[in-house]
NUMAR-633360 format. One record per residue (C-alpha): residue number from 1; residue in three letters; chain; x, y, z. Coordinates in steps of 0.05 Angstrom, whole numbers, plus 5000, padded with zeros to 4 digits. Layout:
<tidos>
TIDO	NUM	ALA	A	X	Y	Z
...
</tidos>
This chain:
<tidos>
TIDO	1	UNK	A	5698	6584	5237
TIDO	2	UNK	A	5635	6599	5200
TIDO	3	UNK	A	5605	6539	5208
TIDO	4	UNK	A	5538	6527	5247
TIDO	5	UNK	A	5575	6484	5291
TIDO	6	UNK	A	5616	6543	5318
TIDO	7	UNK	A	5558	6592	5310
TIDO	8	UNK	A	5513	6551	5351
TIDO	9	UNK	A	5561	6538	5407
TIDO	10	UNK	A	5568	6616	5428
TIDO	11	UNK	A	5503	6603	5459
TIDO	12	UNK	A	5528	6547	5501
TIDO	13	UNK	A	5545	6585	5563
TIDO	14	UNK	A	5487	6614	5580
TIDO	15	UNK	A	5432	6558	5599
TIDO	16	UNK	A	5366	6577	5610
TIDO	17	UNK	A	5329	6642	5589
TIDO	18	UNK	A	5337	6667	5516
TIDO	19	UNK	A	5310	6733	5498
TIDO	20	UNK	A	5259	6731	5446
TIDO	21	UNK	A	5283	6765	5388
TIDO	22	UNK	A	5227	6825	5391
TIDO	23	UNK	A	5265	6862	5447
TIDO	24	UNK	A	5309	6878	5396
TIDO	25	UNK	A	5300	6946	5370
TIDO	26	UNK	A	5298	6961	5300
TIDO	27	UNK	A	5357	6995	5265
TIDO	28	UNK	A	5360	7069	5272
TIDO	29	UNK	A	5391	7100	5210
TIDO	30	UNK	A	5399	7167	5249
TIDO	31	UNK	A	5447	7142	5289
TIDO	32	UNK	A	5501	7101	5266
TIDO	33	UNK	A	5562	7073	5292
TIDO	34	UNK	A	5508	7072	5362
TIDO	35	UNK	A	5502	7028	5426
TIDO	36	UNK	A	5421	7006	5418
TIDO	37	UNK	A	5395	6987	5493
TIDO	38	UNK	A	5338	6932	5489
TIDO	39	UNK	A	5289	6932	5553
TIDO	40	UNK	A	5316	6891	5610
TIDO	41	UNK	A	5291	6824	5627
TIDO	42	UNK	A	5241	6822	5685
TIDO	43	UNK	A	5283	6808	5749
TIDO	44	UNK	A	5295	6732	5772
TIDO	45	UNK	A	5302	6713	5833
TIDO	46	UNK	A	5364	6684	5855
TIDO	47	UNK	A	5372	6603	5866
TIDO	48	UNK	A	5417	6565	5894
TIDO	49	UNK	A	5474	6540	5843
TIDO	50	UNK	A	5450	6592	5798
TIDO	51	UNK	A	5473	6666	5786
TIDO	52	UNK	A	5464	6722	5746
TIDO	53	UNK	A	5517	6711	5687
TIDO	54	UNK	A	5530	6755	5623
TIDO	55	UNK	A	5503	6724	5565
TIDO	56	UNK	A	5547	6725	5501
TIDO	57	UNK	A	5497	6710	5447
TIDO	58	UNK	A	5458	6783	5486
TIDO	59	UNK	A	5512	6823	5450
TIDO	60	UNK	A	5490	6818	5385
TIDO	61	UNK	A	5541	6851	5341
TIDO	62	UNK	A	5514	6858	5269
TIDO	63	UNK	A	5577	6845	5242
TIDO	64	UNK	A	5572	6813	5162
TIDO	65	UNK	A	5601	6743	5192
TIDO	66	UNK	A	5538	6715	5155
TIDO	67	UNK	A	5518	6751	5086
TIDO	68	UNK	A	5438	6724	5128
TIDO	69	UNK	A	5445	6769	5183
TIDO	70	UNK	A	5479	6821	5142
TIDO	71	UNK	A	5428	6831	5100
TIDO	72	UNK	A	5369	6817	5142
TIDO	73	UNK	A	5396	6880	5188
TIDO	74	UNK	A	5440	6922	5147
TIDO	75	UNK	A	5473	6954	5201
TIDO	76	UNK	A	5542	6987	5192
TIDO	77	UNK	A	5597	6953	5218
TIDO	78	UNK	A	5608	6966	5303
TIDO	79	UNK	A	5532	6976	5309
TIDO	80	UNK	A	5513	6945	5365
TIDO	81	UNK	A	5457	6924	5414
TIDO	82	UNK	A	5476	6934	5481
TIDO	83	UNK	A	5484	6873	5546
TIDO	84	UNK	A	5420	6837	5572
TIDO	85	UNK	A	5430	6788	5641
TIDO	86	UNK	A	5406	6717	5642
TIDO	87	UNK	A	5401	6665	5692
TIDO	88	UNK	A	5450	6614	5677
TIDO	89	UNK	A	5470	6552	5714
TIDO	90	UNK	A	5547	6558	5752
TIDO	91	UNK	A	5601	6550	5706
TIDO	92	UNK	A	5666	6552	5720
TIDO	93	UNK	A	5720	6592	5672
TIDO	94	UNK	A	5752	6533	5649
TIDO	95	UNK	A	5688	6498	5631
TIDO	96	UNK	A	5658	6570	5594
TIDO	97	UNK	A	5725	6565	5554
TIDO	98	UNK	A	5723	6498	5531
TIDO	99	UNK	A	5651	6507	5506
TIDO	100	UNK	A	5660	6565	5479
TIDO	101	UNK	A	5696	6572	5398
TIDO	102	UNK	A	5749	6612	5378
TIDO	103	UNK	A	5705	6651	5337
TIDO	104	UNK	A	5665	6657	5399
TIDO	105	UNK	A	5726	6679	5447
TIDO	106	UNK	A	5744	6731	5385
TIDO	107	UNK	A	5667	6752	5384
TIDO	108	UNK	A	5667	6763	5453
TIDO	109	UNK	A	5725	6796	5466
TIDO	110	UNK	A	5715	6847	5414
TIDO	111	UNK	A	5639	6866	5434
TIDO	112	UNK	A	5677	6878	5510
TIDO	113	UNK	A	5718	6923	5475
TIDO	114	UNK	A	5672	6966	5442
TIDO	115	UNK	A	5631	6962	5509
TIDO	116	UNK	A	5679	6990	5540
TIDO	117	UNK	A	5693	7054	5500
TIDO	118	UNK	A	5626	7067	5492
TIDO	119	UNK	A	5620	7060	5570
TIDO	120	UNK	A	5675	7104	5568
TIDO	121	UNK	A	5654	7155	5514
TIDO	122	UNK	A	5582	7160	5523
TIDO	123	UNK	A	5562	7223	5538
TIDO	124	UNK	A	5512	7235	5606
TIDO	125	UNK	A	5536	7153	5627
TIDO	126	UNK	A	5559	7169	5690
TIDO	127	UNK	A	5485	7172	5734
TIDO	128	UNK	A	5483	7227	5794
TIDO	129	UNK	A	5486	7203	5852
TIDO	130	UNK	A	5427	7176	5895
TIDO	131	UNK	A	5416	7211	5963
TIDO	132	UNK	A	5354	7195	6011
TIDO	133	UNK	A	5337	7257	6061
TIDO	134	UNK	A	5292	7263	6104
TIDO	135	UNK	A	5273	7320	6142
TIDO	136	UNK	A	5253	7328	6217
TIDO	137	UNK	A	5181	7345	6212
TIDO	138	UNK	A	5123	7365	6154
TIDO	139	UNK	A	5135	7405	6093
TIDO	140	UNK	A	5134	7471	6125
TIDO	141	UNK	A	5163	7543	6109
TIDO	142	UNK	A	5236	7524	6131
TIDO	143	UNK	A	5232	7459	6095
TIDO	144	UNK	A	5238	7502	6031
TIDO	145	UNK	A	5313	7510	6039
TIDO	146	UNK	A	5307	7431	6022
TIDO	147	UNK	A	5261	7433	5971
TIDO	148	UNK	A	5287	7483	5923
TIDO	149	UNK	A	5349	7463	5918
TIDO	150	UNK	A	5312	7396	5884
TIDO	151	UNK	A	5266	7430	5848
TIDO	152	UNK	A	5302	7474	5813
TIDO	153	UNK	A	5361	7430	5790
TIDO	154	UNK	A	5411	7452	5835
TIDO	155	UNK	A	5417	7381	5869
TIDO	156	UNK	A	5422	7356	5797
TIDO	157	UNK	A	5473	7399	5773
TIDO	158	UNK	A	5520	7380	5831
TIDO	159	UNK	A	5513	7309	5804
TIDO	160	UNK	A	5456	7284	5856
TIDO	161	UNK	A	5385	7252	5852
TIDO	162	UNK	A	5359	7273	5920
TIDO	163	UNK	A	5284	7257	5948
TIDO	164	UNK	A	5259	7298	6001
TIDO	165	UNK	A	5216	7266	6048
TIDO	166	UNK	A	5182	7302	6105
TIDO	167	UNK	A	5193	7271	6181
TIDO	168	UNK	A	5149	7247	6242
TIDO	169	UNK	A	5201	7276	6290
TIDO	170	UNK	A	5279	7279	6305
TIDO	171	UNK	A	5274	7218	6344
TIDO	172	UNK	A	5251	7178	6277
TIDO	173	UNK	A	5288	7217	6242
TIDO	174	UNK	A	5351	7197	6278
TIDO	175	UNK	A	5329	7116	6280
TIDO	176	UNK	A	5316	7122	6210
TIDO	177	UNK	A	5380	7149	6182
TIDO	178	UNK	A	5417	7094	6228
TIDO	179	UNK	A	5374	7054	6197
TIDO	180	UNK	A	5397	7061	6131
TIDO	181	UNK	A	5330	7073	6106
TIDO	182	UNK	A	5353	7145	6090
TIDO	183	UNK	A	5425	7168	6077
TIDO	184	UNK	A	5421	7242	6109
TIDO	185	UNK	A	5376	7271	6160
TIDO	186	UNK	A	5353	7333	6185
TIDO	187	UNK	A	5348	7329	6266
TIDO	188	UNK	A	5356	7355	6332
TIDO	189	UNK	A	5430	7358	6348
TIDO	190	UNK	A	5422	7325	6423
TIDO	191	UNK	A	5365	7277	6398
TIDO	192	UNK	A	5433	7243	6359
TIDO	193	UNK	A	5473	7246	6431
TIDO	194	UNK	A	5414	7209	6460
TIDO	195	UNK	A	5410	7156	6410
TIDO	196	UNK	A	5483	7150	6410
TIDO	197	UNK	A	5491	7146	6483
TIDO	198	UNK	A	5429	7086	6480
TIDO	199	UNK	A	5463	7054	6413
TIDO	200	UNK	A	5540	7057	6420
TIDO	201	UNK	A	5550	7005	6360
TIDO	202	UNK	A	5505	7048	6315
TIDO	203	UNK	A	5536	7118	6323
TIDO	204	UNK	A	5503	7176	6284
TIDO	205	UNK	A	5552	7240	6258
TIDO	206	UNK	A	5531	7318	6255
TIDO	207	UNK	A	5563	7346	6186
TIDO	208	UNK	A	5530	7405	6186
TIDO	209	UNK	A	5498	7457	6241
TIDO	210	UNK	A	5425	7481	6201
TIDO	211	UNK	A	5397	7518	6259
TIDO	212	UNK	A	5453	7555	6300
TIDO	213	UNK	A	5395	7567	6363
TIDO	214	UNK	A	5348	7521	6383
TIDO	215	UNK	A	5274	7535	6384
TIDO	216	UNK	A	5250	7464	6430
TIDO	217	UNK	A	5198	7493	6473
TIDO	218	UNK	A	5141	7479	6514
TIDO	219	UNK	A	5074	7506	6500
TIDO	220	UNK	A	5009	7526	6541
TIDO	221	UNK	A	4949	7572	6545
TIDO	222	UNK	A	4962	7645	6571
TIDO	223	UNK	A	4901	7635	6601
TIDO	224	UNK	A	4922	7576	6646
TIDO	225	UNK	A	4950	7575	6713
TIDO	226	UNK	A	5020	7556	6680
TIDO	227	UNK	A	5064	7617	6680
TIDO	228	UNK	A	5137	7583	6692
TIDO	229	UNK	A	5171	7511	6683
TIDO	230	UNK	A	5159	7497	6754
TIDO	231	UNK	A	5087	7500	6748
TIDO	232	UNK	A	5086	7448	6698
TIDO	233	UNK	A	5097	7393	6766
TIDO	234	UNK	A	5046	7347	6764
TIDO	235	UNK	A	5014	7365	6701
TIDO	236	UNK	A	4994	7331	6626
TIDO	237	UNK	A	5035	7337	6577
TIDO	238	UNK	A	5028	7318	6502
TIDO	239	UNK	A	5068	7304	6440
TIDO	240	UNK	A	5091	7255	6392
TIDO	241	UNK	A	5152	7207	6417
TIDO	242	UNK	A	5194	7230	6369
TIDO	243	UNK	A	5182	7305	6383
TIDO	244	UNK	A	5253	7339	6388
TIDO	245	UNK	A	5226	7388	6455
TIDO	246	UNK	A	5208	7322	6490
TIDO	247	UNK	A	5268	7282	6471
TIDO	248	UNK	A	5303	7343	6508
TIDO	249	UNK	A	5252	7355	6565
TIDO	250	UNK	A	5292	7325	6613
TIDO	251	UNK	A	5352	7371	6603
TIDO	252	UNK	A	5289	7420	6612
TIDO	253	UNK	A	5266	7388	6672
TIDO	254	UNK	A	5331	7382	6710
TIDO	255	UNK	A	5359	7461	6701
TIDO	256	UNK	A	5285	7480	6728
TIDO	257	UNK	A	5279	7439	6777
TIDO	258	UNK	A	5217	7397	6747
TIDO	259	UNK	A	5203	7328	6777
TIDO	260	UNK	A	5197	7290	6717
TIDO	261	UNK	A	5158	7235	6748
TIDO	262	UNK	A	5102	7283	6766
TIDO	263	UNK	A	5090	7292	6681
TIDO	264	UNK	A	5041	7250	6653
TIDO	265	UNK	A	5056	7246	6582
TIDO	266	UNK	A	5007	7232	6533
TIDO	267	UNK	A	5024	7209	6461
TIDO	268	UNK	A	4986	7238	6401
TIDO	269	UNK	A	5002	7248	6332
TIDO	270	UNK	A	5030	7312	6304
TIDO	271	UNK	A	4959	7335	6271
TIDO	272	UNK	A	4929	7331	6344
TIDO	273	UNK	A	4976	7367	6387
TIDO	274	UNK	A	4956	7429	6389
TIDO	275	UNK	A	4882	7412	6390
TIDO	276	UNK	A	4902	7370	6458
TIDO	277	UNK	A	4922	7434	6488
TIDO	278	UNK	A	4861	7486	6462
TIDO	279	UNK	A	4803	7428	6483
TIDO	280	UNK	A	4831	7420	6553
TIDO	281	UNK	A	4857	7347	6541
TIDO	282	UNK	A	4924	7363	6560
TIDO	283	UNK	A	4958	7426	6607
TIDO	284	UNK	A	5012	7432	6553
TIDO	285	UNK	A	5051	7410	6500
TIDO	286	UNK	A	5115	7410	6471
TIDO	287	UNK	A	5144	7426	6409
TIDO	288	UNK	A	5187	7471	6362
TIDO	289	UNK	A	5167	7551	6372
TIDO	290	UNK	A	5161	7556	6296
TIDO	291	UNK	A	5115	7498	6287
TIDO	292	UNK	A	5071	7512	6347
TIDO	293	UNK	A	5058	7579	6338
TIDO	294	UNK	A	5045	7577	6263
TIDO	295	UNK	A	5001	7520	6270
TIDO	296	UNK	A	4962	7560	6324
TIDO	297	UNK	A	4963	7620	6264
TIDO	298	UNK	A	4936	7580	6215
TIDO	299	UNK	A	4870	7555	6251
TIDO	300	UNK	A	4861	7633	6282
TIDO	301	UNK	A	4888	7627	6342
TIDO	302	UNK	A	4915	7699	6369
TIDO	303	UNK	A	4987	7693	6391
TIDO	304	UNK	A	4969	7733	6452
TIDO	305	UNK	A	4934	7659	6469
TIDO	306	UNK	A	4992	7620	6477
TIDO	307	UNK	A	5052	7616	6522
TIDO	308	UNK	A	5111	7592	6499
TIDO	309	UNK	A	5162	7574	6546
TIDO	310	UNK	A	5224	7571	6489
TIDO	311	UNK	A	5287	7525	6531
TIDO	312	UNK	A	5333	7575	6500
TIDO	313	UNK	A	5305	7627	6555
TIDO	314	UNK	A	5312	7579	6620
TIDO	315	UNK	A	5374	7566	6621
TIDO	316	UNK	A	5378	7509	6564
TIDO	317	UNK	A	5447	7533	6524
TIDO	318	UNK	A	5434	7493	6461
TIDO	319	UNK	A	5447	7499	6390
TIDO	320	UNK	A	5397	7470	6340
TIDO	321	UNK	A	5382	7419	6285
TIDO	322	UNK	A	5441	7390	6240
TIDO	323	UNK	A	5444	7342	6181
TIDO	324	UNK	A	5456	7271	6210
TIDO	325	UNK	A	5498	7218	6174
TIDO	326	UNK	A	5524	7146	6190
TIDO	327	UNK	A	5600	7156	6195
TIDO	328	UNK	A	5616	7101	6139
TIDO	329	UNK	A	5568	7140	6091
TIDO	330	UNK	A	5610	7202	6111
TIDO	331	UNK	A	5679	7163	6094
TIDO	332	UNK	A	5648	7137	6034
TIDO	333	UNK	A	5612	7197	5995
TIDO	334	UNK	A	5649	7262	6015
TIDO	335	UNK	A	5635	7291	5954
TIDO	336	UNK	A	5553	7284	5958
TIDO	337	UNK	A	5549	7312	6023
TIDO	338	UNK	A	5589	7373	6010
TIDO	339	UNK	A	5551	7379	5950
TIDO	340	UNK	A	5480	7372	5987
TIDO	341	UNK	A	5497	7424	6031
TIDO	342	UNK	A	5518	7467	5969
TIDO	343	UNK	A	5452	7456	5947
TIDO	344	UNK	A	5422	7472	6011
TIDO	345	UNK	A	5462	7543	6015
TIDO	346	UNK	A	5428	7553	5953
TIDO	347	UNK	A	5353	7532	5987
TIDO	348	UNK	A	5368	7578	6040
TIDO	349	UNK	A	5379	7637	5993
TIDO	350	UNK	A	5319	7630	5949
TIDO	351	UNK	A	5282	7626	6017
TIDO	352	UNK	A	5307	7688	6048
TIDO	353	UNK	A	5303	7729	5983
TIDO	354	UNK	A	5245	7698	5942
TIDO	355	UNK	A	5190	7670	5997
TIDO	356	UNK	A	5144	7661	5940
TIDO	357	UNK	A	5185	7607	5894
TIDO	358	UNK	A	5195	7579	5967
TIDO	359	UNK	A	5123	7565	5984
TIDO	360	UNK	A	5113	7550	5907
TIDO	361	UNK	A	5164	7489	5916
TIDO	362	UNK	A	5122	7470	5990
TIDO	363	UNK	A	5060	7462	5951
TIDO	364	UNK	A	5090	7410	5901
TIDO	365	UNK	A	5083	7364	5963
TIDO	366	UNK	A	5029	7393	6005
TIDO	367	UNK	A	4979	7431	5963
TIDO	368	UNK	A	4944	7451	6029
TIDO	369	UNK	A	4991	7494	6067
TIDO	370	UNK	A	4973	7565	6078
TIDO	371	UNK	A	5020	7604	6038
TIDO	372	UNK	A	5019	7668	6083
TIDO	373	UNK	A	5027	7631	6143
TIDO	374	UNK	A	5080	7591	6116
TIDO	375	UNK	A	5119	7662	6094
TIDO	376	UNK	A	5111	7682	6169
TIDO	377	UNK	A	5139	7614	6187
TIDO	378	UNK	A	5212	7626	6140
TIDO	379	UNK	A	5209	7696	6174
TIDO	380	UNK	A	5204	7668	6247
TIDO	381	UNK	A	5255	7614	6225
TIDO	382	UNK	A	5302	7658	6197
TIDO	383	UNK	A	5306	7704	6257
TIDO	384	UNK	A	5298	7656	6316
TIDO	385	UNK	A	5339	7602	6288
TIDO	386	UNK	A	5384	7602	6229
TIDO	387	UNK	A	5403	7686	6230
TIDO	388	UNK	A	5445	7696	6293
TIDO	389	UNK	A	5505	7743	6301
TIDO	390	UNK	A	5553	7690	6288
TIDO	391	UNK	A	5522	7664	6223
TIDO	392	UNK	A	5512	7741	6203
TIDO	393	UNK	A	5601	7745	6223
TIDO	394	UNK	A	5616	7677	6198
TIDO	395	UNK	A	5569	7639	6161
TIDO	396	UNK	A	5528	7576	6173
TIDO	397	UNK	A	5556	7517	6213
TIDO	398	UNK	A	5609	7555	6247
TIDO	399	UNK	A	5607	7517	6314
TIDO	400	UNK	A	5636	7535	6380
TIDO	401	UNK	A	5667	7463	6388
TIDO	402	UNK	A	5676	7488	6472
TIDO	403	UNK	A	5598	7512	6470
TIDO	404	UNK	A	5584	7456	6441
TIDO	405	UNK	A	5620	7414	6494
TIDO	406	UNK	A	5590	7445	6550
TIDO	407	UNK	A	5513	7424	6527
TIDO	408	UNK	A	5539	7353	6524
TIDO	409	UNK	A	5568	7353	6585
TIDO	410	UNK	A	5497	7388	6608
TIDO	411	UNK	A	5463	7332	6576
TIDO	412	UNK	A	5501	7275	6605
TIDO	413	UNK	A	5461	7269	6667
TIDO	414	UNK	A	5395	7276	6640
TIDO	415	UNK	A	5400	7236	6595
TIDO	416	UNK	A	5430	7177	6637
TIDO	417	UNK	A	5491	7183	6593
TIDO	418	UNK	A	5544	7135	6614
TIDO	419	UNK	A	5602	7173	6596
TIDO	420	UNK	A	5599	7247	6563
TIDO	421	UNK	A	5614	7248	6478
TIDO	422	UNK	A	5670	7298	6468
TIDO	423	UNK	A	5648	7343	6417
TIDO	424	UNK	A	5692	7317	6365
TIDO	425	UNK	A	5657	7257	6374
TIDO	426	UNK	A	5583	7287	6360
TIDO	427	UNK	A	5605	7336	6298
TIDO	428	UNK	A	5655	7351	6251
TIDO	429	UNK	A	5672	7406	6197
TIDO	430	UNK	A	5706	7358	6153
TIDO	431	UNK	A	5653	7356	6102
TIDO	432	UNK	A	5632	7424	6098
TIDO	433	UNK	A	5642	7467	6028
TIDO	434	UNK	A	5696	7525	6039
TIDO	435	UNK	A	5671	7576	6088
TIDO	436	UNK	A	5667	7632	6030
TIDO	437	UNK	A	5609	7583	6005
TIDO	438	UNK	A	5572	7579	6072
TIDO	439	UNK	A	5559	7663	6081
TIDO	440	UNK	A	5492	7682	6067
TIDO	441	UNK	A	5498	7752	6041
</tidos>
């Protein structure tokens, strides 16, 4: 068994790249009894009749088998250097076992072995999980509740790797998480009917009411000649497509009695929206209160200058934004989205207590913002859209399944709906943390 014959053949079964004997690390004496990791080959593209196969002369076991190797490495006995992947042609079992020796078959068996265990036993092995979010819009003041959570290890200490990346609108929000570019979203609740209704083979779930009010608006000049919805007949509006007040504007348009085909819309980006509306290029816009009406803040514009037209106050009963998830992601990670929404509880607490650690985490990813106008954002969020009596009673996410039913049933012809989503069908508490965990006080 000690031949070279036999030592030569545990090489056999892997045909084609061999790993040049400098990834090997050299010996620590700190550590013994150790798994040593060498740096993974570069990837390889898969061929056909080829696949990615485990190579048994990778797991080189310094065992004394040879007094050679023994002394060339003087490594303890169970020392170790951990798996490498090589491309190797297709081989079936029975072939790999004839080739292979018995020394080899003992060889390999025992390196599984103490694989295993020290899979097993390694401490910090297990990696968090991997979540994608993305959020509705830019990093703003209510984004924080996001952001924090990341920042400050909270994500990390209920076992998840989340990125936070900002949004270009609920609409792309929404196509992105059915996507599967992104896991969880942040998004207008009835921009996920809408898509739904359009894309009834690529359904989208609510897990979790944010924003227990909705602030979709529409926005024009005091000075105008626009004082109510139904002057808005006939007139320019602008906003981006994926704006969450103009995926809704027809709900808008049909309680106040707006002909929709008199609005000319005009697309712009979310940086020139509100200059549209103060150079004349368009009678109004729409978009979230808290947005518009910082963003008119932080270039100097005087509140008194702008008239907000909220849908909240004409007759549009709607609740708000919600965390979006495909319903197989749901099924298959329970546990990360009850834990991201344990980390956002957290978020939402360092916002409404510590503003400043809030805008601190902002700037990590837009050094620009304006810190006091983002602090009068969180305190415009807070008590137009997440703080209502029921959150203050009950906590966050605390949904009125027969509110919620009515909206959709509101929705349904607006939205050319062919039949209305029952409300079990749009959101669901299953996946929420116990309600003791969702209070804010």
């Amino acid at each position: 068994m000690g031949s070279n014959s036999s030592r030569q053949s545990l090489a056999r079964p892997c045909l084609g790249l061999q790993r040049p004997r400098s990834y090997f690390p050299p010996r620590r004496e700190t550590v013994p009894h150790a798994l040593f990791f060498s740096p993974p080959l570069p990837p390889i593209e898969p061929q056909p009749g080829l696949k990615m196969d485990l190579c048994i002369h990778d797991v080189r076991a310094y065992l004394d088998f040879t007094r050679q190797r023994a002394s060339q490495r003087e490594v303890r006995r169970g020392s170790a250097v951990a798996l490498g992947w090589c491309k190797a042609e297709l081989i079936g079992v029975e072939q790999k076992a004839a080739l292979m020796s018995t020394y080899g078959k003992r060889l390999s068996a025992w390196a599984a072995g103490i694989i295993t265990t020290a899979v097993l036993v390694a401490p910090g092995y297990a990696q968090d999980k991997k979540v994608k979010f993305i959020l509705d819009w830019a990093f703003q003041g209510q984004q924080a509740a996001f952001t924090v959570p990341s920042d400050d290890g909270t994500f990390k200490k209920y076992k998840l790797d989340v990125t936070v990346d900002r949004g270009f609108g609920s609409g792309d929000t929404v196509a992105k998480v059915a996507s599967g570019a992104y896991d969880i979203g942040l998004a207008d609740l009835y921009s996920v009917v809408r898509f739904n209704g359009a894309n009834p083979d690529h359904q989208l779930l609510a897990v979790m009411m944010v924003h227990d009010k909705s602030a979709l608006a529409v926005e024009t000049k005091a000075a105008s000649p626009i004082k109510t919805p139904q002057d808005l007949n006939g007139k320019s509006i602008a906003a981006p497509v994926g704006d969450a007040s103009r995926q809704l504007f027809p709900l808008f348009a049909d309680i106040n009695k707006i002909d929709q085909n008199s609005i000319k819309w005009i697309n712009v980006s979310p940086e020139l929206r509100e200059t549209m509306l103060l150079r004349g290029e368009a009678d109004a816009i729409t978009g979230h209160l808290t947005t518009v009406m910082m963003n008119m803040r932080a270039i100097k514009i005087p509140e008194s200058d702008i008239l907000p037209m909220p849908y909240a106050n004409y007759g549009v009963e709607l609740y708000g934004h919600v965390l979006l998830v495909k319903p197989d992601y749901a099924e298959k990670y329970p546990e990360a989205i009850q834990n991201f929404i344990r980390g956002l509880m957290h978020g939402m607490k360092v916002m409404m207590n510590d503003p400043d650690t809030a805008i601190a985490s902002l700037k990590k990813r837009d050094p620009l913002i304006d810190g006091e106008v983002e602090k009068a954002r969180i305190k415009m969020s807070l008590d137009y859209m997440f703080i209502t009596p029921n959150v203050l009673q009950n906590g966050m996410s605390n949904v009125d399944m027969v509110r919620l039913g009515r909206t959709l049933q509101a929705v349904t012809k607006p939205f050319e709906l062919k039949t209305t989503p029952t409300a079990a069908q749009v959101y669901t508490n299953k996946y929420l943390p116990p309600r003791a965990e969702l209070k804010l006080n």
